[in-house]
Backbone as CSV, one residue per row, in Angstrom:
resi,resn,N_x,N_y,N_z,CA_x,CA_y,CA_z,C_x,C_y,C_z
1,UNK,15.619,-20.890,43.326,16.602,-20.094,42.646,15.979,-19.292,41.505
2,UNK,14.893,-19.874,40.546,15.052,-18.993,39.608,13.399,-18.210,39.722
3,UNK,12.439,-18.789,41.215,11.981,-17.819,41.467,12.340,-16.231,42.089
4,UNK,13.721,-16.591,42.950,14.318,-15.548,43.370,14.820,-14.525,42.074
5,UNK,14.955,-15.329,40.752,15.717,-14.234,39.518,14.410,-13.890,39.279
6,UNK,13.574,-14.620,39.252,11.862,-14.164,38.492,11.638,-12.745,39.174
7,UNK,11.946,-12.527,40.490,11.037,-11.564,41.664,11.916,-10.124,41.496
8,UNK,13.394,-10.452,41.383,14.619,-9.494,41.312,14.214,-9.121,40.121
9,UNK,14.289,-9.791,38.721,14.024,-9.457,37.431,12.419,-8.571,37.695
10,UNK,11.605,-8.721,37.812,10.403,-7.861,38.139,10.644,-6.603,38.709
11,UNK,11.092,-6.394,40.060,11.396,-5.666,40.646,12.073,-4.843,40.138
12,UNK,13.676,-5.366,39.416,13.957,-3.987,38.835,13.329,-3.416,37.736
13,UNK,12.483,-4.147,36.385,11.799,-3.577,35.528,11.014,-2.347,36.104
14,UNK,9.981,-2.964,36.933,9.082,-2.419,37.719,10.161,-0.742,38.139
15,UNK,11.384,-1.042,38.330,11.553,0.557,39.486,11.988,1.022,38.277
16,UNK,12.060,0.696,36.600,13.082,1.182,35.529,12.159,1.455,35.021
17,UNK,11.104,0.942,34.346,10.103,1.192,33.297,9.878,2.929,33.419
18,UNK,9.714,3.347,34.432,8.641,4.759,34.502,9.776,5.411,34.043
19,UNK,11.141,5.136,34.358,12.457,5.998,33.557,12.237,5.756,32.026
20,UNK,12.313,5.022,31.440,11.777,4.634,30.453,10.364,5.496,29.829
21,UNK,9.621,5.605,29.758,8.487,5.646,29.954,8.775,7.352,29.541
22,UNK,9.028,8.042,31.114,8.970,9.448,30.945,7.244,9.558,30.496
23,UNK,7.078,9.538,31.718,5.366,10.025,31.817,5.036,11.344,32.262
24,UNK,5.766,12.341,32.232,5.911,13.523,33.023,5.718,14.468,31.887
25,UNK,5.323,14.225,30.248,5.186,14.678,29.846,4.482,15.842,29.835
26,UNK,4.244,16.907,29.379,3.406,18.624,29.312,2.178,17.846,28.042
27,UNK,0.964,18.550,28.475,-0.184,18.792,27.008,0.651,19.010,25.746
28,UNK,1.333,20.463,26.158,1.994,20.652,24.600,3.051,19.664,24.089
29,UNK,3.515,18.890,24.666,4.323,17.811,23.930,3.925,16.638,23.562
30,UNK,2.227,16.653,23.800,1.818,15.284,23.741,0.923,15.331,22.602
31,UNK,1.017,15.934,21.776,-0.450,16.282,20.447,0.163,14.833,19.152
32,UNK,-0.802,14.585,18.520,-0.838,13.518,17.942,-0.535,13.809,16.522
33,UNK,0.598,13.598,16.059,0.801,14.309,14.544,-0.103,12.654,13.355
34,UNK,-0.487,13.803,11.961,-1.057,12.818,11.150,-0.370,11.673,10.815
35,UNK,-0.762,10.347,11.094,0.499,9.360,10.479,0.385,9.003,8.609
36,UNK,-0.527,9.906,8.043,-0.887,9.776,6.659,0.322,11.219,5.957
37,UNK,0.284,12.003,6.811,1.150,13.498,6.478,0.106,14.713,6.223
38,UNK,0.735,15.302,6.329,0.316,16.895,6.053,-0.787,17.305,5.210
39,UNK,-0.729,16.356,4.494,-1.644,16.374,2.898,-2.686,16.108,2.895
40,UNK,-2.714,14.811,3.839,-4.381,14.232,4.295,-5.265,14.516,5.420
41,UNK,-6.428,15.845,4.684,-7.010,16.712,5.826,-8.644,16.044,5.660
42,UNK,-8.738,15.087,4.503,-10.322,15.143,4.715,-10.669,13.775,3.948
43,UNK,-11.635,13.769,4.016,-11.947,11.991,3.715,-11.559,11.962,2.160
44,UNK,-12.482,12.832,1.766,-11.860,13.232,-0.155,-10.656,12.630,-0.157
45,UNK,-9.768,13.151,0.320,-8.187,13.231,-0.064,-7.416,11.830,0.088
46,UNK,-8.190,11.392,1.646,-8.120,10.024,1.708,-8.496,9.194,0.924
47,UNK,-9.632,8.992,0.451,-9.916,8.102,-0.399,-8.970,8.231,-1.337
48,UNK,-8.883,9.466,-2.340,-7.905,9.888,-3.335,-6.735,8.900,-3.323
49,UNK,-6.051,8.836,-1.849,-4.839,8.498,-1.784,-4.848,7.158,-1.815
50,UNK,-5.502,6.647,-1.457,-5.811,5.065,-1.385,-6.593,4.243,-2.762
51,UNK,-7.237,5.058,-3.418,-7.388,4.657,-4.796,-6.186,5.400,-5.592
52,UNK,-5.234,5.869,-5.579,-3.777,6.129,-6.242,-2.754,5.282,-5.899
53,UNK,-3.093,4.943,-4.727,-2.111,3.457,-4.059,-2.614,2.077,-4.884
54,UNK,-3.763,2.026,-4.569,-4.723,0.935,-5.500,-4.158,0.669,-6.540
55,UNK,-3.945,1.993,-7.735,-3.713,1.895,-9.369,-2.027,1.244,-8.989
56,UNK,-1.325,2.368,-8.414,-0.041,1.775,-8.151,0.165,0.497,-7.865
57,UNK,-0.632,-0.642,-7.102,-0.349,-1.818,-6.934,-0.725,-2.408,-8.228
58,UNK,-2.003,-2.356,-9.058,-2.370,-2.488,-10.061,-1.411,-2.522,-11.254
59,UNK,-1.485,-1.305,-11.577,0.215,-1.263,-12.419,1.372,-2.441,-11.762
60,UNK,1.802,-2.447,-11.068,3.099,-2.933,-10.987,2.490,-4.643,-10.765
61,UNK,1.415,-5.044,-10.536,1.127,-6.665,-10.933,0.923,-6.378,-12.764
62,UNK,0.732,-5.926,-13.366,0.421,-5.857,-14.677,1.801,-5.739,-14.819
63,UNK,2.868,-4.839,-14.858,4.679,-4.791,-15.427,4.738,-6.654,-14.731
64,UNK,4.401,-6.951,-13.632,5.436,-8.486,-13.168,4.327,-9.088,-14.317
65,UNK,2.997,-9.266,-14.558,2.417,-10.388,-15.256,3.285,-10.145,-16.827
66,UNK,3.142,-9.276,-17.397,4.087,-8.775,-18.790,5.194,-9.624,-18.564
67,UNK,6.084,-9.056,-17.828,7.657,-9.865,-17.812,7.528,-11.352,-17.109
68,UNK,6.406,-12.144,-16.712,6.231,-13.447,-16.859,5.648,-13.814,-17.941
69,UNK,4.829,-13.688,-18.644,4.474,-13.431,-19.910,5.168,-13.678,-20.753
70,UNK,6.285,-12.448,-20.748,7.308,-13.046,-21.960,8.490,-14.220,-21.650
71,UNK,8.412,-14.135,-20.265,9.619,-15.133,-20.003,8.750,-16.454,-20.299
72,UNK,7.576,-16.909,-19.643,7.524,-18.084,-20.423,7.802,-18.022,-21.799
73,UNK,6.948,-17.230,-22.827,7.125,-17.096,-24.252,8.225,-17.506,-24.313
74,UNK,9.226,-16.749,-23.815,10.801,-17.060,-24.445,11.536,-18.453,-23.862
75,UNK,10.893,-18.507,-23.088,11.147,-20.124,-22.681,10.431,-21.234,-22.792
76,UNK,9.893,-21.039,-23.978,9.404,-22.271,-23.860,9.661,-23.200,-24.985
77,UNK,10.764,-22.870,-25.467,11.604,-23.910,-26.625,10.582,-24.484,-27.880
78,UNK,9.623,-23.471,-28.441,8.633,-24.395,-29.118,7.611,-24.944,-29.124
79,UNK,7.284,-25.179,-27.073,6.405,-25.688,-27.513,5.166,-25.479,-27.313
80,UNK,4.137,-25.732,-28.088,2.797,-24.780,-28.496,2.105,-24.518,-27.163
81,UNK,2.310,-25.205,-25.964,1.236,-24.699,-25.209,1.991,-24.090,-24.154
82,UNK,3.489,-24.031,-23.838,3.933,-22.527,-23.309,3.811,-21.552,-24.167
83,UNK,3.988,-21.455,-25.322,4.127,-20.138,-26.257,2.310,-19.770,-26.014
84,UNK,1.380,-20.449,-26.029,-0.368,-19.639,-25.972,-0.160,-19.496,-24.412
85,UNK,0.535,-20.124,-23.456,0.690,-19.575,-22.467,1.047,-18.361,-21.812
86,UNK,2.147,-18.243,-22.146,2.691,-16.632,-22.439,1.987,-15.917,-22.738
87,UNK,1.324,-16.205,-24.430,0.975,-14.874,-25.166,-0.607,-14.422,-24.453
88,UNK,-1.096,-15.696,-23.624,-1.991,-15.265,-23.079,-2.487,-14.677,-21.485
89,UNK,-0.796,-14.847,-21.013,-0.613,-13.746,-19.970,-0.886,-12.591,-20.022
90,UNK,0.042,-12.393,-21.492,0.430,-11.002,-22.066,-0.929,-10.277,-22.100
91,UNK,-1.646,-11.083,-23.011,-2.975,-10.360,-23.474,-3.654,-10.152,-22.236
92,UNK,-3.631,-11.051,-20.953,-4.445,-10.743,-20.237,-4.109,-9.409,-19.288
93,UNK,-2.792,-9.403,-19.181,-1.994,-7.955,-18.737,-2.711,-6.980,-19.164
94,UNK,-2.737,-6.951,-20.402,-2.865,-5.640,-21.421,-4.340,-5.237,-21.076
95,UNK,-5.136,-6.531,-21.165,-6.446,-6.380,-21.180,-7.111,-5.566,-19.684
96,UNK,-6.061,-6.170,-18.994,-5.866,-5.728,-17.000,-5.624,-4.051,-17.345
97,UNK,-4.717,-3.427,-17.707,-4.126,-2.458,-17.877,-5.248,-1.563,-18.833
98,UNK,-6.087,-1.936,-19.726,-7.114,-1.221,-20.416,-8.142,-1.109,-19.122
99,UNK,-8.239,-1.826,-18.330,-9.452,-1.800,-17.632,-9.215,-1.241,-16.322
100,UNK,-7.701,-0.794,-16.202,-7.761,0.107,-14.895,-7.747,1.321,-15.177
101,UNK,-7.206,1.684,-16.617,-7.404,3.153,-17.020,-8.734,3.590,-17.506
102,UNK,-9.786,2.630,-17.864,-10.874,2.875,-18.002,-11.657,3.215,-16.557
103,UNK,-11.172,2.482,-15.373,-11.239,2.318,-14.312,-11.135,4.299,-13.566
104,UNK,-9.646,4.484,-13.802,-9.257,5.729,-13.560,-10.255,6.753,-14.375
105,UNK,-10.089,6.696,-15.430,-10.846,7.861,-16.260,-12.686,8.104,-15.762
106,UNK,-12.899,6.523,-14.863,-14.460,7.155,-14.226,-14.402,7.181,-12.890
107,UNK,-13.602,7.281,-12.173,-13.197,7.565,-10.736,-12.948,9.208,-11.588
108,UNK,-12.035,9.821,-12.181,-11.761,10.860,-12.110,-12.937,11.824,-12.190
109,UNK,-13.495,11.182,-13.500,-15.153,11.751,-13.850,-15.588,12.324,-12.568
110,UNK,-16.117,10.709,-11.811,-17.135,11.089,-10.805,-16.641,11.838,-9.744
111,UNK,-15.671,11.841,-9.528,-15.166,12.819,-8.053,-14.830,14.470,-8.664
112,UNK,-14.433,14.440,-9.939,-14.777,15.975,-10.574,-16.011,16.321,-10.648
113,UNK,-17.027,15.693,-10.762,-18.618,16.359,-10.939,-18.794,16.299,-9.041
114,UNK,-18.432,15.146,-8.834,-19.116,15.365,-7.425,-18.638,16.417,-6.714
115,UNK,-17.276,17.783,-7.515,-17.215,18.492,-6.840,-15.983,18.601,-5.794
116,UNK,-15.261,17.051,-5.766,-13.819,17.310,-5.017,-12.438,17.363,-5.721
117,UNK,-12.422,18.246,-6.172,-11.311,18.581,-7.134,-10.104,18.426,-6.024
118,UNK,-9.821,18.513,-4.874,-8.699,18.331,-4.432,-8.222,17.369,-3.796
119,UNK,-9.092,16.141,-4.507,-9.627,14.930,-3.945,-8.032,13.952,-4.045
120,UNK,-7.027,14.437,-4.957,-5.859,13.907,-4.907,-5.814,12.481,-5.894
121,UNK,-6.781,11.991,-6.545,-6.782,10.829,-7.177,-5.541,10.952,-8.277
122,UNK,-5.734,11.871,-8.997,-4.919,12.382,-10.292,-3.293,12.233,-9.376
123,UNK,-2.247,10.918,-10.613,-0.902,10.709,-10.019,0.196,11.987,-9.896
């Protein structure tokens, strides 16, 4: 019995799929559009975009470490080793956040001297 559904179930996939499918496509309908967009024509730009994604993830773990940071601080009723806990999230945030803009400011450097100004790094 349920080799007979196994063989029927095959069979009709098998005569449906190519409806599906639509393989009868033309050259001109088959060209491969960028899945990055319009913008990204050259490795420059790529990289650009992916070290601007980079900072963006960067930043936004530095805003969540800050607002854990202070929430321990503020929760911690007193006592001394949540409060250096906190404050030493905080600092380490900050310290995170000095060192990606130092970070940015020599990525920008070097890809301006090296000449790819349309390299896209700049947010």
């Amino acid at each position: 019995m349920w080799m007979r559904a196994n063989v029927l179930w095959m069979a009709l996939v098998s005569l449906l799929l190519p409806l599906a499918v639509r393989a009868d496509a033309t050259a001109s309908e088959s060209t491969l559009k960028n899945p990055l967009g319009d913008k990204v024509d050259s490795i420059p730009v790529l990289i650009g975009t992916i070290i601007r994604a980079g900072f963006g993830i960067i930043g936004s773990v530095a805003l969540v470490m800050f607002l854990w940071g202070g929430f321990v601080w503020l929760t911690s009723q007193g006592e001394s080793g949540k409060i250096t806990k906190g404050r030493d999230t905080m600092v380490w945030a900050a310290i995170g956040i000095v060192a990606m803009f130092a970070a940015y400011a020599l990525t920008d450097f070097v890809i301006t001297k090296l000449g790819a100004s349309g390299a896209g790094v700049a947010p």
